[in-house]
C-alpha positions, 0 to 999 in steps of 0.5 A, a space after each residue: 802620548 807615550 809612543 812618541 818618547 824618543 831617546 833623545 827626549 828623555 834626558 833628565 829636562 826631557 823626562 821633566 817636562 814629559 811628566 808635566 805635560 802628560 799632567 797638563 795635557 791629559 789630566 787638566 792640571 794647570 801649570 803654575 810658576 815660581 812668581 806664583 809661590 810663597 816660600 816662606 809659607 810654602 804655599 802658591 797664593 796665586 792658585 789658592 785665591 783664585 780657588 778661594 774666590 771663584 768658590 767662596 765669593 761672598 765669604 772672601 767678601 766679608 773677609 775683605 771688608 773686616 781686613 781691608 787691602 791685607 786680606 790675603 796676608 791674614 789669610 795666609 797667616 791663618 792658614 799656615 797657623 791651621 797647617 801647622 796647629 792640625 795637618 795638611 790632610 785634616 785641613 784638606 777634608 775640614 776647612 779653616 775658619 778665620 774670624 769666625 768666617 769658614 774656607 773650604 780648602 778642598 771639595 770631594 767629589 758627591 756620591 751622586 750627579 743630582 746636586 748641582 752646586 756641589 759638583 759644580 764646587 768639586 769640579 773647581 778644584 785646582 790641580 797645579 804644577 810647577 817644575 823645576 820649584 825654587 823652594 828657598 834660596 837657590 834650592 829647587 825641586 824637579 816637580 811639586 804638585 798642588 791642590 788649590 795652592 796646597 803643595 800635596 805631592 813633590 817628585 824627584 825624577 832621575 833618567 837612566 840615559 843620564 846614569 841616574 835612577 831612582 836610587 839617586 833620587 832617593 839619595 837627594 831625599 836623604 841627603 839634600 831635602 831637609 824635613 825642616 823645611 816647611 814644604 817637606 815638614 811632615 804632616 804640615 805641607 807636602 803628603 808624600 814624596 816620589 822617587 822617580 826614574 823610567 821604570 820605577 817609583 818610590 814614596 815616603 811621606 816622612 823625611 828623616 834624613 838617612 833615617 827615612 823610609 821609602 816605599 816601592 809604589 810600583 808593585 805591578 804593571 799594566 792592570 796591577 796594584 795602580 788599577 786600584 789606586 785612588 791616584 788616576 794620574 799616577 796609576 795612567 802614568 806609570 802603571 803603562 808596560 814601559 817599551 823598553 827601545 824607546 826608554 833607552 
């Protein structure tokens, strides 16, 4: 997919929509939209109550029967009291329980093929993207992903065609991404945060206005350091030897 970038395809937009199509198209994300997402609890509700009532019918059921027609705003209420009583990453691993009733929020892949059911339940987990995010009033961000409704990842992406880089990017971070809000508020929504341009990548999991920190995430290219992350999407991505005539 790669060797079809074009200079005329890598304006800002283009490099967009570049990312999102190669999380799409060769990472089975889904693509999801701003009519799907909630700001006031930072969350898409349309991916989480697909992911909760394709896994957890009989759950979600009695939810239903003991809430009535509100069931998904008690539900949402619950969870951003979890999010923010716990973490993101401890309400991934452990679930929430409401009136008494557990939701996964997340299924890790099993040591082994030989249970069915729980490979099954690892493989429903949805990866979801939305570009270009209305995030409160007329603010937006280039790329936030999630999983099962869950905002985990956000990107700001800058294209040197357009004589930006990620340093630009990293200025936005600090200076117009307030770690108030609730999709930057730390620990409760998004786990980290990429600085993106053609050549590099930078990370920070905490917002702190001027203060904050950022990472390099690109020590080494080809089979370096992305080799051995966790991540595939990012490690396939970004760890590709850039040519350097069609990213100019």
């Amino acid at each position: 997919m790669l060797s079809t970038i074009t200079p005329a395809k890598l304006k800002e937009n283009a490099f967009q929509q570049l990312i999102k199509e190669y999380l799409i198209n060769e990472n089975d994300y889904v693509e999801s939209s701003n009519l799907n997402y909630d700001k006031y609890h930072a969350l898409d509700t349309e991916m989480l109550f697909e992911f909760l009532e394709t896994t957890q019918e009989k759950t979600m059921q009695e939810l239903k029967n003991i809430y009535g027609p509100e069931y998904k705003q008690k539900i949402v209420k619950r969870l951003n009291e979890e999010l923010a009583r716990r973490s993101m990453i401890d309400v991934i691993k452990h679930g929430i329980k409401d009136y008494g009733k557990k939701l996964d929020l997340a299924y890790f892949k099993p040591p082994t093929d030989f249970n069915e059911k729980l490979n099954k339940l690892y493989n429903q987990n949805i990866f979801s993207v939305i570009d270009e995010l209305n995030y409160r009033d007329e603010k937006r961000i280039d790329v936030v992903l999630f999983l099962n409704g869950l905002p985990i990842i956000t990107m700001e992406l800058k294209n040197q065609d357009t004589g930006q880089d990620y340093k630009n990017a990293i200025y936005q971070y600090k200076n117009d991404r307030s770690p108030n809000e609730k999709l930057f508020r730390f620990k409760q929504r998004s786990i980290v945060n990429f600085a993106v341009d053609k050549d590099e990548v930078y990370m920070t999991t905490e917002l702190n206005g001027k203060n904050t920190f950022f990472l390099p995430f690109n020590k080494g290219k080809g089979r370096g350091v992305f080799c051995k992350l966790k991540f595939p999407v990012f490690a396939k991505f970004f760890s590709q030897p850039p040519n350097r005539e069609k990213l100019k």
